[in-house]
C-alpha positions in Angstrom: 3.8 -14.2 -22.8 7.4 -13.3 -21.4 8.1 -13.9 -17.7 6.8 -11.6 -15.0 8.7 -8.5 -14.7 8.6 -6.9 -11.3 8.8 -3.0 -10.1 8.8 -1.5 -7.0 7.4 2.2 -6.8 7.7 3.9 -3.5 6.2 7.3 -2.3 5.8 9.0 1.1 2.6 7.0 2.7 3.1 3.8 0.0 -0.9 4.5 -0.8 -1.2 7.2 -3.3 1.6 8.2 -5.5 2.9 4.9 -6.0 -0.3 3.1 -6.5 -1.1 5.4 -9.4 2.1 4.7 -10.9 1.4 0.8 -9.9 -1.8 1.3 -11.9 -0.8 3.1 -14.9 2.4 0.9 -15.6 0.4 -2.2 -15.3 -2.5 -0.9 -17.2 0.3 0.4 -20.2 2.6 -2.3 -20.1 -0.3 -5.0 -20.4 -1.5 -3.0 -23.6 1.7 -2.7 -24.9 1.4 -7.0 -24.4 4.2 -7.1 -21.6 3.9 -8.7 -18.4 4.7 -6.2 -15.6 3.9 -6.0 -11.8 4.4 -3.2 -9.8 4.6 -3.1 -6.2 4.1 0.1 -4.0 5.9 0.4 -0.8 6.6 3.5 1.6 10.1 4.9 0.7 10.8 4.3 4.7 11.2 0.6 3.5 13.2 1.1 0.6 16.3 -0.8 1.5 19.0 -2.9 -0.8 17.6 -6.5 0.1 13.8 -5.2 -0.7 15.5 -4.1 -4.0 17.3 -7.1 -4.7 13.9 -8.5 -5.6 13.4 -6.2 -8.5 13.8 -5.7 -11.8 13.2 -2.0 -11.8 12.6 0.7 -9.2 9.6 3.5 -10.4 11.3 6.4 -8.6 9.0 9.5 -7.8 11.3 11.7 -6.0 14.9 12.1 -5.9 15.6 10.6 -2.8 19.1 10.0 -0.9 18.9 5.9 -0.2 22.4 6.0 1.4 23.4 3.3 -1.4 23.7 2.7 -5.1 20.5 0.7 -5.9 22.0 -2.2 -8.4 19.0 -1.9 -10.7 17.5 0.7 -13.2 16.2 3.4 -11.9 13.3 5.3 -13.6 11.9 8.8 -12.9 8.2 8.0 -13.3 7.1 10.7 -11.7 5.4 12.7 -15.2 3.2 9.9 -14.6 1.4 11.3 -11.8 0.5 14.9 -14.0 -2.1 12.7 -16.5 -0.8 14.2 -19.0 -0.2 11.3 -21.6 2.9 13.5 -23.4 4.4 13.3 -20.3 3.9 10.0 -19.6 4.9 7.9 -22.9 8.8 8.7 -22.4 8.2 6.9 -19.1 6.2 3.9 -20.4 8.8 3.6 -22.9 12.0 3.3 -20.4 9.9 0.8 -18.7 9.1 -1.2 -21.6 13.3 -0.5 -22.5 14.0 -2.7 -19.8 11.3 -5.1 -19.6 12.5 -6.1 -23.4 16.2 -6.0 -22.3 14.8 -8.2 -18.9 13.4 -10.7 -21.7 16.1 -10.9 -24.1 18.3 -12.8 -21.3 
């Protein structure tokens, strides 16, 4: 298996939203045979040194972080409607850069 590729998903309280994308990523990416670990924080501690630990951030919102995050952002927000349509474009960006993450 490749090396661990890390995520960060943050929502308002760090307990719902980005724990179901936490979930579902995980869950999808291990199917799909990748190792992936998402992390869910509050978007209060969103910061550039917590992002520098990253790979990826799982955005849910559009929200103003008063800088220019240095890593890919993803909208994986469709997540959170359960409707699997909606969902595979964002398992897919995710899996984009967890291949382009393992090819270096």
């Amino acid at each position: 298996m490749s090396r661990e590729v890390k995520f960060i998903a943050a929502c308002g309280a760090g307990v719902n939203s980005s724990h179901q994308i936490k979930d579902a990523v995980e869950e999808e990416m291990r199917k799909r045979g990748y190792n992936v670990k998402v992390d869910a924080y509050m978007i209060k501690d969103v910061n550039e040194d917590l992002l520098s630990h990253y790979d990826g951030y799982l955005t849910i919102a559009k929200t103003d972080l008063s800088f220019k995050p240095k890593i890919p952002l993803i909208d994986a927000g469709a997540i959170l409607y359960r409707i699997p349509a909606m969902a595979k474009p964002v398992y897919d960006n995710v899996e984009k850069v967890v291949k382009e993450i393992n090819a270096k």
